[in-house]
C-alpha positions as CSV (number, residue, x, y, z in Angstrom):
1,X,42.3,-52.0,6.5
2,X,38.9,-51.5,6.7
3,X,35.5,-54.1,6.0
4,X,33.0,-52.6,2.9
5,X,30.7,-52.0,6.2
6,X,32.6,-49.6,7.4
7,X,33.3,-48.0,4.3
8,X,29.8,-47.6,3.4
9,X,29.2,-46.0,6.9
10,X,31.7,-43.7,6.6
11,X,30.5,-42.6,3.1
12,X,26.8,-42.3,4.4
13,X,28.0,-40.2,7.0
14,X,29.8,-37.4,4.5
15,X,26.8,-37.8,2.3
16,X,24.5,-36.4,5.0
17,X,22.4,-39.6,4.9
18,X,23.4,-40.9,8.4
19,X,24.2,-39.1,11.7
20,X,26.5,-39.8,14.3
21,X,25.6,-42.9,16.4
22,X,22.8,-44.0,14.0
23,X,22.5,-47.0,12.2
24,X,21.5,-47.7,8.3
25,X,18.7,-49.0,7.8
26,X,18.6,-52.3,6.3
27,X,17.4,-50.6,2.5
28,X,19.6,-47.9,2.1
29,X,22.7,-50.4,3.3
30,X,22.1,-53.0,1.1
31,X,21.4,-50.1,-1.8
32,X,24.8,-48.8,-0.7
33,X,26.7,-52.1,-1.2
34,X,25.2,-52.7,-4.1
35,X,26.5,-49.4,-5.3
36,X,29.7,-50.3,-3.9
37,X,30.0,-53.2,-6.2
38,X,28.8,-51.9,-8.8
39,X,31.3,-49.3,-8.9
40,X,34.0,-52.0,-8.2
41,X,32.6,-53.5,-11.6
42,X,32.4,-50.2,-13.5
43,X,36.3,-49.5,-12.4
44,X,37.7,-53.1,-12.9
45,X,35.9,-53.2,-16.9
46,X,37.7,-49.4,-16.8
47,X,41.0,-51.0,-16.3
48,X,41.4,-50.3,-12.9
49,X,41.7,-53.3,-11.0
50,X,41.9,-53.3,-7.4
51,X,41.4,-57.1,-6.9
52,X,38.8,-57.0,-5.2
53,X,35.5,-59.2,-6.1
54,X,31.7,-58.6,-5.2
55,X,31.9,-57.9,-1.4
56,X,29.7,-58.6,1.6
57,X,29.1,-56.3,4.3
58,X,32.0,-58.0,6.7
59,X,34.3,-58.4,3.8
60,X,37.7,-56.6,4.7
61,X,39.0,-54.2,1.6
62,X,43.0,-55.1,1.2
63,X,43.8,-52.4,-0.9
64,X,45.9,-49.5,-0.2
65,X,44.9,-46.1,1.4
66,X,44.7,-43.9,-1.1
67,X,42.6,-46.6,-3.4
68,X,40.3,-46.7,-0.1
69,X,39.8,-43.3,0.3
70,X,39.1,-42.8,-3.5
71,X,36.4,-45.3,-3.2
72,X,35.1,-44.0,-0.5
73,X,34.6,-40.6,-2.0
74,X,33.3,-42.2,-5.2
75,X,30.6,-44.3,-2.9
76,X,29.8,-40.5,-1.2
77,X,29.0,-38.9,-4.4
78,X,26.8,-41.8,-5.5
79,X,24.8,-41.8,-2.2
80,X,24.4,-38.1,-2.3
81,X,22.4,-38.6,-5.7
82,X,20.2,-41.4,-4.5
């Protein structure tokens, strides 16, 4: 399990947006967690539920891997075109 933090770190990273041993800065995390759950949104109003509400930054994701790793790539791809 991983927190929406971490996620979004991880995504910045493959997006190029965020080298090793940085931290975001406080704009383009918050603009990345508010992609995050807008996406969550977008899926859930798809039919894709993955039970998950609007996060915080701490808020551990308890969804399975594959569901993380698909949102992660999604949350890359929309950070890529910011």
């Amino acid at each position: 399990m991983t927190t929406a933090q971490e996620l979004i770190k991880s995504s910045a990273k493959q997006a190029g947006i965020l080298a090793e041993g940085q931290a975001l800065e406080g704009g383009v995390n918050a603009d990345a967690l508010l992609r995050l759950n807008r996406m969550i949104a977008r899926f859930k109003n798809e039919g894709i539920d993955l039970g998950l509400s609007t996060l915080l930054a701490g808020d551990t994701l308890y969804i399975d891997d594959a569901d993380e790793e698909a949102l992660e790539l999604s949350l890359t791809l929309r950070l890529m075109t910011r």
